[in-house]
C-alpha positions in Angstrom: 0.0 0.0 0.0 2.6 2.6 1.1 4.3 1.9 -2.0 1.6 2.3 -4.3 0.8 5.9 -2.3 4.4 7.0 -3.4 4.1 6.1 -6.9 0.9 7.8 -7.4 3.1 10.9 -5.7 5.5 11.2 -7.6 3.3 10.7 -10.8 1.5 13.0 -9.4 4.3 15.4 -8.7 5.6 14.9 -12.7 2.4 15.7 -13.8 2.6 19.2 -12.0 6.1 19.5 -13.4 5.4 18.7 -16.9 2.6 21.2 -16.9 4.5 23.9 -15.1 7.0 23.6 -18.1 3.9 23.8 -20.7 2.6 27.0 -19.1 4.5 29.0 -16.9 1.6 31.6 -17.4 -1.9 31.5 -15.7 -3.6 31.1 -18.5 -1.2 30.2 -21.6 -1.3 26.4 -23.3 2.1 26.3 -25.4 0.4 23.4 -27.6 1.5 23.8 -31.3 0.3 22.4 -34.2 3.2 21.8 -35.7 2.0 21.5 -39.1 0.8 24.9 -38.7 3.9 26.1 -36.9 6.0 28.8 -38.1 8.4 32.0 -37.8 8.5 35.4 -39.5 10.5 38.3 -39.2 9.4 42.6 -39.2 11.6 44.6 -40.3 11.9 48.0 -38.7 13.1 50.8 -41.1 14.7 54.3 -40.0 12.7 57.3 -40.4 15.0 60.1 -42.5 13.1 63.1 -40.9 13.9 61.9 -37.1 17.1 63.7 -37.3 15.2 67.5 -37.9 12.8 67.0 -35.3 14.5 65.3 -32.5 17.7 67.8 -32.6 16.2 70.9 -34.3 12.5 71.4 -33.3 11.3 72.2 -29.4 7.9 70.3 -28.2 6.2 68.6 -25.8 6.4 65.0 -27.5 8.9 63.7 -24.5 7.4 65.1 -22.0 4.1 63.4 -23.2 6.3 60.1 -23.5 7.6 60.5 -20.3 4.1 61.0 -18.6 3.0 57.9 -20.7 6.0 56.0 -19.4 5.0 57.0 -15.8 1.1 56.1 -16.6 2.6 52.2 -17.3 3.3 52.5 -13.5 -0.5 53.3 -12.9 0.8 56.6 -11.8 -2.0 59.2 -12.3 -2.3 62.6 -13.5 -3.4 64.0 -10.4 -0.1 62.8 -9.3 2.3 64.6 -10.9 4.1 67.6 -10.5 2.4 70.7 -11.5 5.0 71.7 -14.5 4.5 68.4 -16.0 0.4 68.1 -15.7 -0.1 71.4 -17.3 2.4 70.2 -19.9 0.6 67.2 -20.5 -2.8 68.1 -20.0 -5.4 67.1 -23.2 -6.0 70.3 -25.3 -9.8 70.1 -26.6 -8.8 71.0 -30.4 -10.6 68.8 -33.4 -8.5 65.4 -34.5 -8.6 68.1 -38.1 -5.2 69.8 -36.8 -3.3 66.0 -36.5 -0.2 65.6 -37.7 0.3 64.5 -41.7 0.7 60.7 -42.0 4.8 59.9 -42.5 4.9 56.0 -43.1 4.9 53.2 -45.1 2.6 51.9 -47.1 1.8 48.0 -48.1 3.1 44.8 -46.7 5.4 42.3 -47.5 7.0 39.0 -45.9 9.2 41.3 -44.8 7.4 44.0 -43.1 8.5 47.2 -41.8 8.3 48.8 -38.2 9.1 53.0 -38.4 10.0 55.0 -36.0 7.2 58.1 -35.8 8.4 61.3 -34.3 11.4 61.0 -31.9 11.6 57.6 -32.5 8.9 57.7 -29.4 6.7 54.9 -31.4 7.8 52.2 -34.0 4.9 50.9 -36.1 4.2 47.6 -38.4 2.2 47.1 -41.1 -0.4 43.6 -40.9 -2.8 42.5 -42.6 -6.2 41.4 -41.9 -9.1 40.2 -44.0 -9.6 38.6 -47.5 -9.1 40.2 -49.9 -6.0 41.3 -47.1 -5.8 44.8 -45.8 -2.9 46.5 -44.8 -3.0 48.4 -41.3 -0.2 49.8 -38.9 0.0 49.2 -35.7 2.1 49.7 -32.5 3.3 45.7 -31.1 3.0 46.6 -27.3 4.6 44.1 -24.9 3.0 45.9 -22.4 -0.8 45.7 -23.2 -2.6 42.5 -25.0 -5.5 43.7 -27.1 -5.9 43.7 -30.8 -7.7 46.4 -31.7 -7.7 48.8 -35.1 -9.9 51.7 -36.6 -12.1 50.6 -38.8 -15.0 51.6 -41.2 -17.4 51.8 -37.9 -15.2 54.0 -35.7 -16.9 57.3 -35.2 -13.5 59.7 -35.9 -12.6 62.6 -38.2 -10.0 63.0 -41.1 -10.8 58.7 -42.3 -9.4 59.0 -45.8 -6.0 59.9 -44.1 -5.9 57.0 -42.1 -5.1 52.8 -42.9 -8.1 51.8 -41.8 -9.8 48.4 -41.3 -12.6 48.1 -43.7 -14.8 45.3 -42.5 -17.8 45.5 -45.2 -14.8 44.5 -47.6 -13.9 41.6 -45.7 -15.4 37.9 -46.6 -13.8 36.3 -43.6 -15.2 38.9 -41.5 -17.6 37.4 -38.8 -19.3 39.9 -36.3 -19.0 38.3 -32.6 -22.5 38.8 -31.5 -23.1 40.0 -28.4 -19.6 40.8 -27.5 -17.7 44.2 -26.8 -14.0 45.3 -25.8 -13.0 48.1 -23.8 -9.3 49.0 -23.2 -8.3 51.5 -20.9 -5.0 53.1 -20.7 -3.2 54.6 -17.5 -2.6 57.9 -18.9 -6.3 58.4 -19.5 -6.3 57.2 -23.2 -8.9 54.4 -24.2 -10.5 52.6 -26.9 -13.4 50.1 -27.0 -15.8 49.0 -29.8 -17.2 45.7 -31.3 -15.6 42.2 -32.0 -14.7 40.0 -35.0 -13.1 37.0 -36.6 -11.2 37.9 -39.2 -8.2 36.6 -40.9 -5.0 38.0 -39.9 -1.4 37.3 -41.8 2.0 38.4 -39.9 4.7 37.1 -42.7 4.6 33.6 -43.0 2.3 33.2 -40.4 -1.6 32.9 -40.8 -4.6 33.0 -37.9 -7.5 32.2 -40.1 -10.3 33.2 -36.9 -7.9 35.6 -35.1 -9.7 37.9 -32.4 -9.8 41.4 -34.2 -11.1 44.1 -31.8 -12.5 47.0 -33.8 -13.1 50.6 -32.2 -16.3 52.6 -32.0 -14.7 55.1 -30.6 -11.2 56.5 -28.9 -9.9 59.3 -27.3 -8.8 62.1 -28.4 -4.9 61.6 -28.4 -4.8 58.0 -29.9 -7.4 59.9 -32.4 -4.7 62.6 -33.6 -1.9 60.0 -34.5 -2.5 59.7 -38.0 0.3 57.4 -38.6 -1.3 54.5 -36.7 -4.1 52.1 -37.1 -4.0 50.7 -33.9 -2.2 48.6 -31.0 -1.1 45.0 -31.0 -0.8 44.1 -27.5 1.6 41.3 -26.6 2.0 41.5 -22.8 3.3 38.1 -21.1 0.2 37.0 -18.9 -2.6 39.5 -19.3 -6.6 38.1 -19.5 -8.7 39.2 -22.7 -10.5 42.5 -22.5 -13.0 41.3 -24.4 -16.7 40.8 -22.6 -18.3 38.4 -21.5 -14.6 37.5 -19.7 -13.5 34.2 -20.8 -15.3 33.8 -23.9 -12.0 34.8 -26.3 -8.8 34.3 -26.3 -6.0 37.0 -26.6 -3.8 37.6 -29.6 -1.0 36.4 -27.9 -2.3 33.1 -27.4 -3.8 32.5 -31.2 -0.2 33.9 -32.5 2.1 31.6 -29.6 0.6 28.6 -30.8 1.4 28.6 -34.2 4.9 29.5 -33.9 8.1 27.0 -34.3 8.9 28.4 -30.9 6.9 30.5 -28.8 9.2 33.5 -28.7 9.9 36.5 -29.8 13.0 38.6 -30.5 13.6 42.7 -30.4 16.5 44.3 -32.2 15.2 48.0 -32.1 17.5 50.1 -34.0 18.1 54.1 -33.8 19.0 56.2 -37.7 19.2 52.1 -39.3 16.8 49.2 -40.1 15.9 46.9 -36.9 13.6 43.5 -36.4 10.9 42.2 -34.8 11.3 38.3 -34.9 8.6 35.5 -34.1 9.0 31.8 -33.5 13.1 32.0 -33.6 16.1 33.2 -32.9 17.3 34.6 -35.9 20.7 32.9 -37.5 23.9 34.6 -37.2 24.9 35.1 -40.8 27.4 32.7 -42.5 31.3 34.0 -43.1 29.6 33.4 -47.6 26.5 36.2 -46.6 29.0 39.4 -46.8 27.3 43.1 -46.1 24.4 40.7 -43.8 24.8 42.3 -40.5 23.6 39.9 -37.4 21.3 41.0 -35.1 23.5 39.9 -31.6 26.9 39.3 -31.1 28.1 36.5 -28.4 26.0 34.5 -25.9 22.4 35.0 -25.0 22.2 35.2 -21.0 19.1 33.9 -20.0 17.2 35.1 -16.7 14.0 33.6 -15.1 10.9 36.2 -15.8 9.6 37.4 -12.3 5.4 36.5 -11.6 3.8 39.0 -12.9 1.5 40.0 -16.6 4.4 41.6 -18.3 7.8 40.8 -19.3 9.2 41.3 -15.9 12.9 40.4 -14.6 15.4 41.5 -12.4 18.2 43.8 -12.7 20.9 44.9 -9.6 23.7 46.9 -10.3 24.6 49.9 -12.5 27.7 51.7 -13.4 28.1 55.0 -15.3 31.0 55.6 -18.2 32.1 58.4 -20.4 35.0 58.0 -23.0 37.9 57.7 -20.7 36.1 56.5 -17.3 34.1 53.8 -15.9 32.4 54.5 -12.1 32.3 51.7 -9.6 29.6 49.2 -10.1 26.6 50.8 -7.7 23.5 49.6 -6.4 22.1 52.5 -6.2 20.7 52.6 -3.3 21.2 55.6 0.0 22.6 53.4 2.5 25.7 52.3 0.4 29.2 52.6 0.9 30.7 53.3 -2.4 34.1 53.3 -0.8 34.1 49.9 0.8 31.6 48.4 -1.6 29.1 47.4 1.4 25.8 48.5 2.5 26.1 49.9 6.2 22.7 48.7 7.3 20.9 45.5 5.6 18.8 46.9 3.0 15.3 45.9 2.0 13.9 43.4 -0.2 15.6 40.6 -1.9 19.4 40.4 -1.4 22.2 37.7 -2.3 25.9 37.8 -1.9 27.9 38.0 -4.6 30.3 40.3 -6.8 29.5 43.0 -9.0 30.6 42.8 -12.9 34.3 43.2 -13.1 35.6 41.6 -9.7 34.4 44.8 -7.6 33.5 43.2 -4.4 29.7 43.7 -2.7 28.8 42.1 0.6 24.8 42.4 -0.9 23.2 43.2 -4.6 19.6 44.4 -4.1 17.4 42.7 -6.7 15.1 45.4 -8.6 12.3 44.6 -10.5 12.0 46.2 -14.1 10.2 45.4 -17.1 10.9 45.1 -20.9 8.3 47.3 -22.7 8.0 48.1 -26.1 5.3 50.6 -25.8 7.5 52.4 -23.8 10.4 55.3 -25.1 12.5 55.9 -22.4 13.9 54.4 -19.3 12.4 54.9 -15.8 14.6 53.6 -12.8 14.6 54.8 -8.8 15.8 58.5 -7.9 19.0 57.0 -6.5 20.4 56.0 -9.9 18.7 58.6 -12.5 20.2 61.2 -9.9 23.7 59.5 -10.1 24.0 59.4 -13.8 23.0 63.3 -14.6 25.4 64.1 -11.9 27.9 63.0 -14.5 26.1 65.3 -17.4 27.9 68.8 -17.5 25.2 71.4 -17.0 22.7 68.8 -15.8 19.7 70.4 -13.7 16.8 68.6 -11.9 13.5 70.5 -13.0 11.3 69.8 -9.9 8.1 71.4 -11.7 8.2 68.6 -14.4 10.2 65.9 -12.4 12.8 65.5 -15.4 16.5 65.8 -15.5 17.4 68.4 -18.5 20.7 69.6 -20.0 21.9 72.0 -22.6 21.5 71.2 -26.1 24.6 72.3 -27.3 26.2 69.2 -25.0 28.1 67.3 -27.4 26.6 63.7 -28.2 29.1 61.3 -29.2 28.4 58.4 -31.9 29.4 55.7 -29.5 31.3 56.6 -26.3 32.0 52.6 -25.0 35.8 52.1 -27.1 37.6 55.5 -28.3 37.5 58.8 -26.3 36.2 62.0 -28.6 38.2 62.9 -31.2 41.4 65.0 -30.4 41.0 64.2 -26.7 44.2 62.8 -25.2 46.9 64.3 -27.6 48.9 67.1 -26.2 48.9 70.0 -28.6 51.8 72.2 -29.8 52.4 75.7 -29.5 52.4 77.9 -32.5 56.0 77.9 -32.9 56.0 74.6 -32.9 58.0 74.1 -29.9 57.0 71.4 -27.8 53.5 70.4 -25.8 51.2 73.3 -25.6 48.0 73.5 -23.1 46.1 70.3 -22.7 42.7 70.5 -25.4 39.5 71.0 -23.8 37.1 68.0 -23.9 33.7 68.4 -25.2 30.9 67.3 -22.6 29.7 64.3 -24.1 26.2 61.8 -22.2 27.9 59.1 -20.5 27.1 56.0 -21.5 24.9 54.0 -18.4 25.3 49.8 -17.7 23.2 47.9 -15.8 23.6 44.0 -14.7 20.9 41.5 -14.7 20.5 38.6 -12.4 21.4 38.0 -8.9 25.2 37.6 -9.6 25.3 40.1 -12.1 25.5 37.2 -15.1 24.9 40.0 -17.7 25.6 43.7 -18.0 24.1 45.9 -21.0 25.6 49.1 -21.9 23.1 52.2 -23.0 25.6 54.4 -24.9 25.7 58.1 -24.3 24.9 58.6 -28.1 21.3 57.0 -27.5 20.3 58.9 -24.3 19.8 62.0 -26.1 15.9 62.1 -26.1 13.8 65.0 -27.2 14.0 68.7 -27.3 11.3 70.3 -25.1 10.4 73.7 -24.5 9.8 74.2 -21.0 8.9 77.2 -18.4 12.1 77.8 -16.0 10.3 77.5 -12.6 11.8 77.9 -9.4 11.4 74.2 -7.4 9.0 73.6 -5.3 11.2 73.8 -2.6 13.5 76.7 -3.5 16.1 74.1 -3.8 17.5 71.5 -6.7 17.5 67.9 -6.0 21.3 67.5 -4.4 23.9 65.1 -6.6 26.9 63.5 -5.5 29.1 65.2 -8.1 28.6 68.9 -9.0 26.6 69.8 -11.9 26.5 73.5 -14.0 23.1 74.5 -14.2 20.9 75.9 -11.6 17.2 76.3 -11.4 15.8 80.1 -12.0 14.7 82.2 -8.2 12.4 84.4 -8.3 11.0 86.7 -11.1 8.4 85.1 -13.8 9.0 81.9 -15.4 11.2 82.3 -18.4 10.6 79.7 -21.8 13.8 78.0 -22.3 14.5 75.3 -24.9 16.9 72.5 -23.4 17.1 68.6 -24.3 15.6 66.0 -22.0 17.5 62.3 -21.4 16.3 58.9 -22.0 16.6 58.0 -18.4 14.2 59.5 -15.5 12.8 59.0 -12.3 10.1 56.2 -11.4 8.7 58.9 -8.9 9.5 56.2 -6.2 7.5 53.2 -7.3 8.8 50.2 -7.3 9.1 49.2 -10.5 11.0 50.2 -13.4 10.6 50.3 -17.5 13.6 48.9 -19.8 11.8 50.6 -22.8 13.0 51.3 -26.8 15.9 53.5 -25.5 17.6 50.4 -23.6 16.2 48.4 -26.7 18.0 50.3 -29.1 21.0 49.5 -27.3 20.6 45.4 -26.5 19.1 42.5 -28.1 16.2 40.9 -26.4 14.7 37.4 -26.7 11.3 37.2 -25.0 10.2 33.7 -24.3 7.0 32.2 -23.5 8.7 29.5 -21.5 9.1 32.0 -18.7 12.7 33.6 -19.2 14.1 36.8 -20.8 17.3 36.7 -22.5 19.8 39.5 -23.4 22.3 40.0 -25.7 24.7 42.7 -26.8 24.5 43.6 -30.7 26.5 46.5 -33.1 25.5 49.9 -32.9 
C-alpha cells in the first residue's frame, strides 16, 4: 500500500512538473500544431526626418512620452508635479489639426516597423481580411489587445488613415453580443465591437484571429495619423473582451502557431531593426557578406519574475564616459561606495555575490524592471537617474516637471563605450611649434549607463551616451518647489531660476528618469536600441549585446 501511495506521488508530482514547463503563465497552453507552426520576421526601417525633429525642433512629445511612461506605472495625473500636468494636460482642439501621415505603405514578408516622431513609437504594417488589408499598428509588450480603426469608428479626417474596412472583408464574422474596452493609465482608451477575421504576420496565418474593432477612442490616440491601432503582446494578461472568458488573446492564437513560442527585439536608432517570431534569428554565415547579425556572443538567459508583463530582475549599475568607468553601484542611499558594502541590511531581496568586473559587494539588491516596447524611455529609482545626470555637464533637476534636463549644445558622441572623442588625449603644440602646448578642452559628451541583470550580475548591458539623447522640449524655467534643486553627488552647471516670472527655455531632456518612487521600473525602446532581447513564453528573458 505505502508503496503504491508513493508512486501515485510522484506521478502525481511529474504531472505538475510537466505542466509547469507547458505553461508558466496563468492562463497560456504552449500546444502547437506543428504542421501549422511557423516564424516570420518585421523589419523596422529608420525614419529620414527623425534627425530634424529630434535635434532641431522644441515640443512637448517627450514630456508626453515621459508621462505615458510613468502612466505604465499606474501613476496618475493627479499625481504629478504641476509643470508636468499642465504640460501634458489634453488640449480640446478637433483630430482636423493632426499631424500628416509619415509611413509606409503595403506589406510584404518582410514587413516594416518605423519610427514616428522622436523615434517615441515604432509601427508595423499587418494585414487582416480577404481580400488582405494593410493596417499599422504599435506591437505593445506591455498591453494584449488587438484592436484597429475601422470603417465603424466614429473619428474625423478617415481617408488619411489605414483603416480596417470590415464590409470589404469575406472572412469577417461579427462576434454577436460581445464588446472590448481597453483603458490606458494615462487616460487614453478605446473600446468597440468584435470580430473574426483573418489575420497574416509574414509567413504566419490565424484564419479566426480575435480582431477588436473601435467605435470610438480618445482624443490623443485619435490625432496619431500614422497609426491604425495597437497590438498588445503582454506576457500574462486576460482578454478585454466581454463576456470575460469567452476569447482568447492575440497572444495566445499567435504563440501557438509558432516553431517556438518567442519573440526577438533588435530595435535600432538612424538604421533598419527586427521584430522576430517563433526563432532566434541565425547569425549570418562568413559566404552572406554586407548581412549584418542582429546579436553578437551569448544570450544570457534570466528567469521572468510573476507578474502579466515581461518582468525580470536587474541589480547593479555603473556609469562611463569615454575615458572613465564608475564603480559598479547599487544605487541605493545606504551604500558605501568606498568599501563596496551597505552599512545597514537593505530591504527586499538580497544575495551575496560580486559586481561585474571583480568589484567586491557584501549584498546586490534585486530590482524589478520590465521590458516594454510601448515604452520610449527608461524609468529607474531617484537613486540612480540622480547618479548618472550628476555625470552630465550642466545637468539640472527641473522639480516642476520631475525631469532631469541639460543644454542642447552638449556634445553627443556616436558611440562613447571604445575610443574617447576625437582629439582628446593628444597634447597640442604651440604655434611655434615648440614642444607640448595647453592640454585641449574635452567636449561634454552623455555618459554611457550599464546595468547587470541577475542576482550575480550574469549579464551587463551598456546604453551608450549617443542614445540617451531624447527629445528637445520647451519648458517654463520655474523655481522648485522647494527653493532648492535635488542635491547630486558630483557637481553639476546648471541651476534652477529664483524668483521673477517663469522664463521659456528650450533645453534637451535624457532617455533616463525618475520612477517617482514606485517600485518598478521600465527597460523601454531606449535600452532596446542598445541590446538585443529574446522574449520567451517559457518563462525567461534573455539578453544579448549587438553593433551599434
Amino acid at each position: 500500500m505505502e508503496f503504491s501511495v508513493l508512486i501515485s506521488t510522484l506521478l502525481l508530482l511529474a504531472g505538475h512538473s510537466l505542466a509547469a514547463l507547458a505553461s508558466p503563465g496563468s492562463h497560456h497552453d504552449l500546444r502547437r500544431d506543428s504542421k501549422k507552426s511557423g516564424s516570420f520576421s518585421l523589419s523596422a526601417h529608420y525614419n529620414p526626418a527623425f534627425h530634424s525633429v529630434h535635434h532641431d525642433q522644441p515640443s512637448n512629445h517627450g514630456l508626453a512620452s515621459y508621462y505615458k511612461s510613468l502612466a505604465r506605472l499606474n501613476i496618475k495625473r493627479e499625481s504629478l508635479p504641476f509643470g508636468l500636468k499642465d504640460a501634458v494636460s489634453v488640449k480640446k482642439s478637433s483630430s482636423n489639426n493632426d499631424k500628416p501621415k509619415d509611413g509606409p505603405a503595403g506589406a510584404s514578408s518582410s514587413l516594416p516597423t518605423t519610427p514616428f516622431w522622436e523615434e517615441r513609437e515604432y509601427l508595423t504594417p499587418l494585414t487582416v481580411g480577404t481580400p488582405p488589408q494593410s493596417v499599422l499598428v504599435n506591437l505593445d509588450t506591455g498591453s494584449i489587445s488587438f484592436w484597429v480603426l475601422s470603417s465603424e469608428t466614429f473619428i474625423a479626417n478617415k481617408t488619411l488613415r489605414a483603416l480596417y474596412d470590415i464590409g470589404k472583408s469575406t472572412t469577417a464574422e461579427k462576434v454577436v453580443n460581445a464588446s472590448w474596452a481597453s483603458h490606458y493609465a494615462d487616460g487614453s482608451y478605446a473600446a468597440g465591437n468584435v470580430y473574426h477575421d483573418t489575420l497574416r504576420l509574414g509567413a504566419v496565418e490565424i484564419p479566426k484571429a480575435v480582431v477588436q474593432s473601435a467605435l470610438e477612442v480618445s482624443l490623443d490616440l485619435a490625432s496619431d495619423l500614422a497609426t491604425s491601432g495597437i497590438m498588445g503582446l503582454s506576457y500574462n494578461m486576460s482578454s478585454e473582451v466581454h463576456p470575460l472568458g469567452t476569447e482568447t488573446t492575440i497572444v495566445e492564437q499567435l504563440y501557438e502557431r509558432l516553431t517556438e513560442p518567442l519573440m526577438t527585439v533588435d530595435l535600432r536608432t538612424a538604421a533598419n531593426g527586427t521584430y522576430s517570431f517563433g526563432v532566434i534569428p541565425p547569425l549570418p554565415s562568413p559566404k552572406e557578406k554586407g548581412q549584418r547579425a542582429q546579436y553578437k556572443g551569448d544570450i544570457h538567459y534570466f528567469p521572468l519574475s510573476p507578474s502579466e508583463f515581461w518582468q525580470t530582475q536587474y541589480s547593479l549599475f555603473a556609469i562611463a564616459n569615454a575615458t572613465y568607468q564608475s564603480e559598479w553601484m547599487t544605487g541605493l542611499e545606504n551604500f558605501d561606495f568606498n568599501t563596496g558594502t551597505h552599512t545597514t541590511p537593505p530591504p527586499g531581496p538580497t544575495s551575496t555575490s560580486s559586481a561585474p568586473g571583480g568589484t567586491a559587494t557584501s549584498k546586490i539588491v534585486l530590482r524589478e524592471a520590465i521590458i516594454d516596447t510601448g515604452t520610449s524611455i527608461i524609468l529607474l529609482p531617484d537613486s540612480i537617474v540622480d547618479k548618472y545626470y550628476s555625470y552630465v555637464p550642466g545637468a539640472v533637476y527641473r522639480s516642476a516637471y520631475n525631469v532631469w534636463t541639460y543644454p542642447c549644445d552638449l556634445a553627443v558622441p556616436v558611440h562613447t563605450r571604445s575610443t574617447p572623442p576625437s582629439g582628446t588625449g593628444v597634447a597640442e603644440t604651440n604655434d611655434d611649434g615648440k614642444g607640448p602646448g595647453p592640454a585641449p578642452k574635452e567636449k561634454p559628451v552623455l555618459p554611457d549607463f550599464k546595468v547587470s541583470f541577475g542576482a550575480k550580475g550574469g549579464y551587463h548591458a551598456t546604453v551608450p551616451g549617443s542614445l540617451m539623447n531624447f527629445s528637445v522640449i520647451s519648458i517654463l524655467d520655474y523655481e522648485s518647489a522647494d527653493g532648492t534643486s535635488r542635491p547630486v553627488s558630483l557637481p553639476v552647471g546648471g541651476k534652477e531660476k529664483k524668483g521673477g516670472d517663469p522664463e521659456e527655455i528650450t533645453v534637451c531632456m535624457g532617455g533616463i528618469q525618475s520612477n517617482m518612487g514606485m517600485d518598478m521600473g521600465i527597460f523601454g525602446d531606449t535600452f532596446l536600441k542598445a541590446v538585443f532581447v529574446v522574449l520567451d513564453m517559457r518563462g525567461r528573458v534573455g539578453f544579448a549585446d549587438k553593433e551599434l
